[in-house]
N, C-alpha and C positions, 0 to 999 in steps of 0.2 A: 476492371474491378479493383478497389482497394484495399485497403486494411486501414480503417480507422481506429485512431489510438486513443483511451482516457486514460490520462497519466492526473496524479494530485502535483497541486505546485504549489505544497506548505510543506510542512515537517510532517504530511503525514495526515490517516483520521480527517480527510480531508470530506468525505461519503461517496466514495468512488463504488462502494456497493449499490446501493440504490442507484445511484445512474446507470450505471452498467445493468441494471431489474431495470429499468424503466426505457432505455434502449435496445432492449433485445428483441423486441418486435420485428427491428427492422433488420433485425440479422440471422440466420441461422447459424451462423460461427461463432463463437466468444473463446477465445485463448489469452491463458494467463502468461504473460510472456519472463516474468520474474520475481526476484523474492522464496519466500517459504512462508511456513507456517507462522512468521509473526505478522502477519496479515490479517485482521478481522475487519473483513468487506459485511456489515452489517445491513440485511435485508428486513422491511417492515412491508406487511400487506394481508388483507385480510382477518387483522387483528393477531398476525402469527408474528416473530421477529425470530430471524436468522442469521448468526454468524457463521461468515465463511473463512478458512484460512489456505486453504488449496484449491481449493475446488472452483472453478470460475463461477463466477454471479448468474452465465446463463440458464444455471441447472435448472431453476424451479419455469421454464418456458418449455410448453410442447415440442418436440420433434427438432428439439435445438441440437448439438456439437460443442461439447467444450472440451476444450483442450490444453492440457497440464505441458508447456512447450518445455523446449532443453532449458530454457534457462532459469526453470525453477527448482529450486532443491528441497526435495518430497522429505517426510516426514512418515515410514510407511503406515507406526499406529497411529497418528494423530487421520492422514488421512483415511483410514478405512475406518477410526472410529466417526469421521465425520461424514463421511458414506452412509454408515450404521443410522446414523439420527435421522438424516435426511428422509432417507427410506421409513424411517419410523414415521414420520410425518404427513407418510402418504404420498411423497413424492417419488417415484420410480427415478433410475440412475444408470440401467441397465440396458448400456451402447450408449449413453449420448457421454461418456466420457472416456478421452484417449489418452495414454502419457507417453511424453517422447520415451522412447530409447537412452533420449541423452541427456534426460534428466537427471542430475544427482541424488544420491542416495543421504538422506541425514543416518548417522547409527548413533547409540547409543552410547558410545564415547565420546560422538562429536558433542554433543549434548555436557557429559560431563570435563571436557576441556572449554567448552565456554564459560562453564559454572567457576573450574581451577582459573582459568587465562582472567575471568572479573575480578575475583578475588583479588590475584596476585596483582590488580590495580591500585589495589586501597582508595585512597582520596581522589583517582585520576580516573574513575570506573568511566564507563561511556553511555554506561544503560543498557547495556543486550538487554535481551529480553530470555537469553538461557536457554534457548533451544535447537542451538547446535548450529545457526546455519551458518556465523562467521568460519568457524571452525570446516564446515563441508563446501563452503566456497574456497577456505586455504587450500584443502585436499586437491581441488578443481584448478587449480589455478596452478597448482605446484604437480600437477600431472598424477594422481597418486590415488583419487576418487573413486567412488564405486558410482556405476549409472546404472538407471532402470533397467535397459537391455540387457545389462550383466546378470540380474536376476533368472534370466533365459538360458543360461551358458550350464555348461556341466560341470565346471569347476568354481561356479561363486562363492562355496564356501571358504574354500581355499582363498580365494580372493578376498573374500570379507577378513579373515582370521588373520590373513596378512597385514589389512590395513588395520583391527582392530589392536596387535600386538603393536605395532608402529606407537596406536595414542595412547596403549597402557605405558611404553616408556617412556610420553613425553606428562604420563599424568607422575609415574615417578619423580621425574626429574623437578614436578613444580610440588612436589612434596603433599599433591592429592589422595587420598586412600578412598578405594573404592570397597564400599560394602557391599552386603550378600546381597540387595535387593537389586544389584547391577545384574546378576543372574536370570531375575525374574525378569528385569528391562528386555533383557536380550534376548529370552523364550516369546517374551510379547512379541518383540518384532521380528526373529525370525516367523512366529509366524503370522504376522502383517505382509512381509513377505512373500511368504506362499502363496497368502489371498491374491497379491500383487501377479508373481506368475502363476496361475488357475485361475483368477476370476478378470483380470483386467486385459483389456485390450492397447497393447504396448506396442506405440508403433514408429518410424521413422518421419518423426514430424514433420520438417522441413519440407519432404514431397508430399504429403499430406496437404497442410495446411497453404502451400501454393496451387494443387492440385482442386482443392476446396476453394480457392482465392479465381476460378475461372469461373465461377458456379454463382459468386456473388461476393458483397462485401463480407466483410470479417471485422469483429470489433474485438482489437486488443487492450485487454483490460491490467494496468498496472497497480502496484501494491506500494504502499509509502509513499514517500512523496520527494517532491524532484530536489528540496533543501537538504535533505538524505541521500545524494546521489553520492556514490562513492570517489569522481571523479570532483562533481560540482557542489557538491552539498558543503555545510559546515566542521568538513574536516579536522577531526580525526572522530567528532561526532555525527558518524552517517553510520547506514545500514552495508551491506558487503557487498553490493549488484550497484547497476545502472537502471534507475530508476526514470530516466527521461526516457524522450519521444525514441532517441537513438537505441535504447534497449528495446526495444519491440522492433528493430530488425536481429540484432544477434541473437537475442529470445525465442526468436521461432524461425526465422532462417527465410527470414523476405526481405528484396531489395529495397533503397531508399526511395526508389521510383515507383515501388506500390503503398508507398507513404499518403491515407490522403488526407481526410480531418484528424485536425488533433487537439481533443478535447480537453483543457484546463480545468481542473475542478478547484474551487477554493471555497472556505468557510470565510461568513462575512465579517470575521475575526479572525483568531491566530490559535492554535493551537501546539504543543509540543511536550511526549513523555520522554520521560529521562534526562541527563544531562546537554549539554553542547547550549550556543548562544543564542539566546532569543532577545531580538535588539526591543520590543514594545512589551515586554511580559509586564502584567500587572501585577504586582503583590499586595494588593490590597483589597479592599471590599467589592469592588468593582470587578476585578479580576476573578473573586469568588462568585460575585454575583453572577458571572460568563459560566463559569466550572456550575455552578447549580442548577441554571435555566439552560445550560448544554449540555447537563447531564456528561458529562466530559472527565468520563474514566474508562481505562482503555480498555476495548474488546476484547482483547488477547491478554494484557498483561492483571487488570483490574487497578490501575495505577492511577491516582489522579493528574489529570493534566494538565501542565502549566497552561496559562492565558494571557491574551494580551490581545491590544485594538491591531485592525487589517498593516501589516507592513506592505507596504507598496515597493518599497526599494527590493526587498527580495522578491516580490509579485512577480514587477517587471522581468526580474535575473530571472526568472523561472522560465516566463513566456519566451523571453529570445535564446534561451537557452533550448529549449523544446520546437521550437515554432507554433506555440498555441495559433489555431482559427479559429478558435471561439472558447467562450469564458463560461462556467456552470457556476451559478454562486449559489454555497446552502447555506442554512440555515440560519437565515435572514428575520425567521419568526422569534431566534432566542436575544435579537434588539430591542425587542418588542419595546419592553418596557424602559429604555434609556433617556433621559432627557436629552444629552449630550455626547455624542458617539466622536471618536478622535480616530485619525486616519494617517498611520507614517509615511512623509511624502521623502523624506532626506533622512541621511545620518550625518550627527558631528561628532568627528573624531577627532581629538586630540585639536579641539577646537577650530577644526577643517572644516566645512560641508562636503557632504559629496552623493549624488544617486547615486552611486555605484555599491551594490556587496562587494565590500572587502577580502581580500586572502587573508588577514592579520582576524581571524576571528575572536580569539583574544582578547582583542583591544578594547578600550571604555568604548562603548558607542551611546550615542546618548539621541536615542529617534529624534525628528521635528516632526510637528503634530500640525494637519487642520481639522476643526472643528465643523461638526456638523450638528443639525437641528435632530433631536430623535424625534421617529414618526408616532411614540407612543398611542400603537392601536393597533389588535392586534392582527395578524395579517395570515394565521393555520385557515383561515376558510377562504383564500386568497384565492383563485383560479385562472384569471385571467390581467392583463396585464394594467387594464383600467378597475381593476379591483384594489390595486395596492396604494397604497399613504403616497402622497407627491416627495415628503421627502425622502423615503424611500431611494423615490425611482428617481431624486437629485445627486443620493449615493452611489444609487449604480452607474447615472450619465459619469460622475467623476471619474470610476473606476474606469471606464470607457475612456476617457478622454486621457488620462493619463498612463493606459499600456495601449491606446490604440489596437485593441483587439475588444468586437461586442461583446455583451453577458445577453446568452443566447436564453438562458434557462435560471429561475430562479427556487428554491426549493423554501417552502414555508411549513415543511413540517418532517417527519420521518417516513411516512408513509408514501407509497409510491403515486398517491395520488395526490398528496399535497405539494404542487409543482405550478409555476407558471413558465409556461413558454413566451419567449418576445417575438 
């Protein structure tokens, strides 16, 4: 048995929600192997639409497993308020979700040191999204963090108070003052907390979810996207995790040998919130016209999103960076209307060519474009694969031919049913 992985290979927003709803069929498993709460995995079906920011995509499937692994860093009110809705919604949640032990804790100072740590950017900001989790991955990493299982111990408070007194004197030092409502933050998630140890089932993932991995496959579902990788992404504009294929083994604590599909999700465009370098962004009419007919403002932050035609140069960096098997392309139906679609096959830098994504991301990069014919017609009632525009399926053979990896699945709409499989 394996663990199959969907990881995004854009900046992100790539609709790793819906795939992951639309494959859980064939899984009982779905663990979120990393990231936090800046994650909005958007789910459509039914006529209903669902953001998720913690909570894996398989919730809304019968007698599923999802699982919150170590190497996500929780958020305890965001998650139990999104617990809260789900259930309002009708959907029960009660046992199909487990959290490692060794997931991180966000608190409420982490929160207010990524708000002081933006700030004290000025002009250099990077984009957080302000919810603490650069700040609870520093904690993590410099050995000093609170994790789930610590909620279980008889002295968490003490532990909490310790790490919490740590970031009121580094919010001193950056000249941040905390007001009264920081009191009320912290009555909220103490007691998010509590919910945490009394209603939650907190367990030692790792033998879990290998123990579960003899039972059948498992599909680990990633957040952001692989040009966001903190090791590979657009550096020092990335998110604070390992966002490739490689994070979904320290994620949830499985060898590279129960590694098996590794699903690529990409948008049949470009999309990207916040700062860092997008070598195809449009700023023009065109580019708005992508942002309107993709409705392309962000689930989590409410931020408009930059746009630009498909880069292929960091496509490529993504897939061999991951080992994509196969390609998901969505939303193919917001082309609809283009006469003329352009595709970045090269960058020139400093009047070089070169495929390669640069380390120098800084640098002018100035795309090379090929031109394609738009299929102008529309393609949301699409089903099957002799349903779609030829030139269409002339954009997709390219994309094919130039990362040598098929586009296994096409998505022409938001809904979990608007999908062609090839």
């Amino acid at each position: 048995m394996k663990v199959d992985v969907v990881i995004g290979l854009q900046w992100g927003d790539e609709g790793k929600g819906k795939i992951v709803d639309v494959l859980t069929p064939k899984y009982k498993v779905v663990a979120r192997f990393q990231g936090g709460p800046n994650a909005g995995h958007t789910l459509e079906f039914d006529g209903k639409k669902f953001v998720l920011h913690t909570v894996p995509s398989g919730i809304f499937r019968k007698n599923s497993v999802n699982i919150i692994g170590n190497g996500v860093v929780v958020d305890p009110v965001i998650l139990m308020d999104e617990i809260k809705k789900i259930n309002a919604a009708g959907v029960p949640t009660g046992g199909k979700i487990l959290l490692s032990k060794k997931a991180h804790l966000i608190l409420p100072t982490h929160r207010a040191l990524d708000a002081a740590q933006e700030a004290a950017k000025g002009g250099a900001k990077i984009g957080s999204t302000l919810k603490g989790i650069g700040p609870a991955y520093t904690d993590k990493v410099s050995r000093s963090g609170l994790r789930a299982g610590d909620v279980l111990r008889p002295d968490f408070l003490q532990k909490y108070d310790d790490l919490k007194q740590k970031h009121l004197a580094l919010l001193r030092q950056l000249g941040y003052p905390l007001g009264a409502e920081e009191q009320e933050k912290e009555t909220e998630w103490l007691q998010s907390v509590e919910q945490l140890r009394t209603e939650f089932t907190i367990i030692d993932s790792e033998y879990e979810v290998n123990e579960l991995l003899k039972q059948g496959n498992i599909l680990a579902e990633g957040a952001q996207g692989s040009m966001l990788d903190v090791d590979f992404g657009s550096y020092p504009f990335v998110t604070s995790s390992s966002t490739v294929c490689a994070g979904a083994c320290t994620g949830l604590g499985v060898a590279p040998s129960k590694i098996g599909e590794v699903i690529g999700i990409f948008k049949a465009y470009c999309t990207r919130v916040g700062s860092g370098p997008f070598p195809t962004e449009l700023s023009d009419e065109v580019g708005e016209k992508l942002r309107r007919q993709g409705s392309e403002f962000g689930s989590t932050t409410g931020r408009a999103r930059r746009c630009g035609w498909l880069d292929l140069v960091a496509l490529r960096y993504s897939i061999m960076v991951s080992g994509a098997t196969q390609l998901f392309m969505m939303k193919a139906d917001v082309m609809d209307n283009f006469d003329t679609i352009k595709v970045g096959v090269a960058y020139k830098i400093n009047g070089a060519a070169t495929d390669r994504y640069p380390y120098e991301v800084d640098a002018p990069i100035e795309p090379v474009y090929k031109e394609f014919r738009g299929w102008k017609k529309p393609t949301s009632g699409c089903r099957t694969e002799k349903d779609l525009p030829q030139e269409l399926l002339d954009y997709v053979q390219f994309i094919e031919q130039q990362t040598g990896v098929p586009v296994k699945f096409i998505s022409v709409g938001p809904d979990r049913s608007e999908t062609v499989l090839r």
